[in-house]
N, C-alpha and C positions, 0 to 999 in steps of 0.2 A: 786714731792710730790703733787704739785696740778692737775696733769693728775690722780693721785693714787685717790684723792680725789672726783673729776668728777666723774669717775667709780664707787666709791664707792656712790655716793649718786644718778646716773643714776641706780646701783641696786637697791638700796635702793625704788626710786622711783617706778620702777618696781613692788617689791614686793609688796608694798602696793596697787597697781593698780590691783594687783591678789588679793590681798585679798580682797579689796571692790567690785569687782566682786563677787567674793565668796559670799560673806556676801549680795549682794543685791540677786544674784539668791537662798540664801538657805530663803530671807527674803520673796519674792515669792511663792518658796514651801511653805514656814509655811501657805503664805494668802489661798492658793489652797486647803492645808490638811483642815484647821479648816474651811472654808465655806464647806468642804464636810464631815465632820465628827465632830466637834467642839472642843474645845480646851483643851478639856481634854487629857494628852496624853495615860491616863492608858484605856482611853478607844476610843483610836483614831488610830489606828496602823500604818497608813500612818504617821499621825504629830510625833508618836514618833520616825521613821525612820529618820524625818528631821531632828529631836532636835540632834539625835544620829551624822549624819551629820554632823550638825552645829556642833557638841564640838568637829568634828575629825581634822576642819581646824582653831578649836580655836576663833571661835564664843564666843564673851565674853556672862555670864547669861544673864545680864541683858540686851544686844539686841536680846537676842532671847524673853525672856518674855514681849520687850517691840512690836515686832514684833507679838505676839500671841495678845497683846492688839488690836494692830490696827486692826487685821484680825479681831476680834473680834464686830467693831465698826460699824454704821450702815452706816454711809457714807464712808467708807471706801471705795478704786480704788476695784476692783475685777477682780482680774486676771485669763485668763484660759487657756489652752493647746493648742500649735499649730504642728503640725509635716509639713516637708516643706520637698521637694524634689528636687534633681537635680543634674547637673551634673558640674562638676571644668575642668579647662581645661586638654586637653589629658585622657581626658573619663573616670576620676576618678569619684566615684562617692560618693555624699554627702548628708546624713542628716540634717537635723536642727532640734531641740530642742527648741521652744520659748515659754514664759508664756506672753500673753499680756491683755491688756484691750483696745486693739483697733485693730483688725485683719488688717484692713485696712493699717493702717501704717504700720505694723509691713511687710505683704507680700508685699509693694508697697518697705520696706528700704532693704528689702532681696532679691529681683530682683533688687533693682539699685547696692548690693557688687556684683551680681550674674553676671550683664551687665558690670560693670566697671573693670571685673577680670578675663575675659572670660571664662566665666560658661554660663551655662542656666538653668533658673528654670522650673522642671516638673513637668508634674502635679502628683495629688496621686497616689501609685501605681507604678510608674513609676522608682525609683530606694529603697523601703523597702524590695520587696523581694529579692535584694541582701543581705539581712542581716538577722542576725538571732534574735527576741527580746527576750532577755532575763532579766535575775535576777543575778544580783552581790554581795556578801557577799564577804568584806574583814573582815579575823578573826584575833586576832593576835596568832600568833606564840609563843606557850608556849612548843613548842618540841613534839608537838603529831604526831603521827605516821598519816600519810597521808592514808595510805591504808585501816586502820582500821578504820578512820574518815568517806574515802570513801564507806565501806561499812557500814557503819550506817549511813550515812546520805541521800543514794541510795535512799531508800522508799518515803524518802522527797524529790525528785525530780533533786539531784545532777545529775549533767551534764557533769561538769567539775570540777576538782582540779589543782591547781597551786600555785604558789608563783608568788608575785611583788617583783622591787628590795628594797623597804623597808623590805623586809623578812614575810611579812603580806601572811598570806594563801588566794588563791582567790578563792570563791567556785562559779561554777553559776548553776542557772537553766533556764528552761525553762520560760517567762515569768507567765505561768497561775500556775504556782506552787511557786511562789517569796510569797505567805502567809504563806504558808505551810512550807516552808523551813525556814522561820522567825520563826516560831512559833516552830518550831524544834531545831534551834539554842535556843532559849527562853528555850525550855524546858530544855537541857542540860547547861545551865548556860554555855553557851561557845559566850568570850568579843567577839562581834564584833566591830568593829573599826568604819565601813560604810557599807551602801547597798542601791542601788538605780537598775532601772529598766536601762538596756543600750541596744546597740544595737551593735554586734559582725557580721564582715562582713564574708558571706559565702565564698570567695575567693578576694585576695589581687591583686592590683596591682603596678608591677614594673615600678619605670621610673628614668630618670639618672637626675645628681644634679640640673640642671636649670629647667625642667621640674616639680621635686617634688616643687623646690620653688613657679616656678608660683599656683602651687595647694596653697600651706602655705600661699601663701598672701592674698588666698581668704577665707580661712580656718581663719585668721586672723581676717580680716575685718569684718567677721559675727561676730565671738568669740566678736569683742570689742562693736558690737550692741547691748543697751541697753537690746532689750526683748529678744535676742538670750540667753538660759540656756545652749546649751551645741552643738557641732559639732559631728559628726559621718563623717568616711572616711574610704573608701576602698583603702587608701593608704600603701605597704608595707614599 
């Protein structure tokens, strides 16, 4: 019973460690949306993307509007976008995603996961056009005919249809069309769940189980970096 219990509160721990992840990177994008468009969300379409966000991983209200305050405020930290390139061991290769308010630290802590996990960081350029940037819309699944979706939704820049295994439709576009294709969703009153901007790699690579790990552990170490928002891998 007591090994049952370990486990169960070693999950527990777990979870919660995603979810304040969660909750600090979506508290980030809200500071980014409203310094660049302001906190209104009916007239902010990036901030209302986050908020939408925010309620898919169950963001309570009240830290999201208390999140819109802060960005709000005049002394508030100001955070801004960083994209970071390079390579995991066995020539995988890896994005980063950071929001920071100190670039400095942020590419000095992302070169010491990058050193201490045998990677190397490159410079720009150097591994983005292995991937494609795109536009993500998960929809939910109310039984709609996929094909018929895909043909309407074509004009607005659909790219791709799919399903996740939550059963959620996954639409993408290209990234300079992700307005358009919002605003298309919007028009037809069809729930999206989430939609954020990702990065889809142009070709995968294979490697056997001790190999992929050495990649995960460094894929890891950035994930649990403070201003790291999100990992990209050309891993299959």
């Amino acid at each position: 019973m007591g090994r049952i219990f370990e486990v169960r509160k070693a999950t527990m721990f777990a979870r919660w460690d995603r979810m304040a992840k969660q909750f600090t990177r979506i508290g980030k994008e809200i500071d980014i949306a409203v310094k660049q468009g302001g906190s209104d969300p009916e007239n902010n379409a990036i901030l209302r993307r986050v908020i939408q966000n925010a309620k898919a991983v169950n963001m309570p209200k009240d830290r999201i509007e208390a999140a819109i305050k802060r960005a709000m405020g005049k002394d508030k930290t100001s955070y801004h976008e960083e994209l970071y390139e390079g390579f995991a061991p066995h020539g995988v290769a890896l994005l980063i995603d950071a929001a920071t308010d100190n670039a400095n630290r942020t590419v000095a802590n992302v070169r010491m996961h990058f050193s201490k996990n045998g990677g190397s960081l490159g410079a720009p350029g150097s591994v983005s056009f292995m991937f494609k940037h795109m536009g993500e819309f998960k929809i939910k699944n109310s039984g709609q005919d996929q094909e018929e979706l895909e043909l309407d939704l074509i004009d607005s820049g659909l790219q791709e249809i799919g399903e996740d295994s939550d059963n959620n439709i996954i639409i993408r576009t290209s990234f300079t069309d992700f307005g358009n294709m919002s605003k298309a969703l919007e028009d037809r009153k069809i729930e999206v769940v989430s939609s954020e901007p990702t990065w889809i790699p142009e070709t995968t690579v294979e490697l056997s189980e001790d190999q992929a790990t050495d990649v995960l552990r460094l894929v890891d170490h950035l994930e649990q970096d403070d201003d790291v928002q999100k990992v990209y891998h050309n891993l299959k």
